[in-house]
N, C-alpha and C positions, 0 to 999 in steps of 0.2 A: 216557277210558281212558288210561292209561300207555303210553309212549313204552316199545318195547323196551330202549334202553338205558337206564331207570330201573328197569326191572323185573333185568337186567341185572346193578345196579350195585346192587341191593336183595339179590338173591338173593347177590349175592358178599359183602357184608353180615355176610346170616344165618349164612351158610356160615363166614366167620372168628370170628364170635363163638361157634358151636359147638365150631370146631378149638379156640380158644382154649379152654370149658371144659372139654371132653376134655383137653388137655392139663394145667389144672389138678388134673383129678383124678386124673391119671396121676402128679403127684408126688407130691401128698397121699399115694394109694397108696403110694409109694417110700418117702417118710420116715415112714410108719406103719412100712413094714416094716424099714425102717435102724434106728428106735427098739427094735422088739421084738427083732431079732437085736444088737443093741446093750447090751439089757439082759438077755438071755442070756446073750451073752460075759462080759460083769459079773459078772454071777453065780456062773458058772462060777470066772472068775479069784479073786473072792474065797472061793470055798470052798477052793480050791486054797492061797491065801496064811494062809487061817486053820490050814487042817490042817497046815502048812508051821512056822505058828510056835507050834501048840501040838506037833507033834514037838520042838521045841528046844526051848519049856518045858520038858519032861518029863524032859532030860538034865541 
């Protein structure tokens, strides 16, 4: 059998390799979501700059 502090020093292990992928997918999440409100704002601003400069065409 396993010495307790293997078992220990096993389970603290497991435990940072999980923190670690949770936090992986904690940013994954973030910059899905920075992308999409990113190219929202985009969007936005260029319908804005187009309707902007076909008013000055027009004059």
């Amino acid at each position: 059998t396993r010495s307790l502090s293997e078992e220990r020093k096993s389970l603290k292990e497991e435990l940072n390799n999980i923190l670690f992928i949770q936090e992986r997918a904690a940013r994954m999440k973030s910059k899905i979501q920075w992308a999409k409100l990113g190219d929202a704002n985009t969007r936005v601003l260029y319908t804005l700059f187009s309707a902007r400069k076909s008013e000055e065409f027009i004059v």
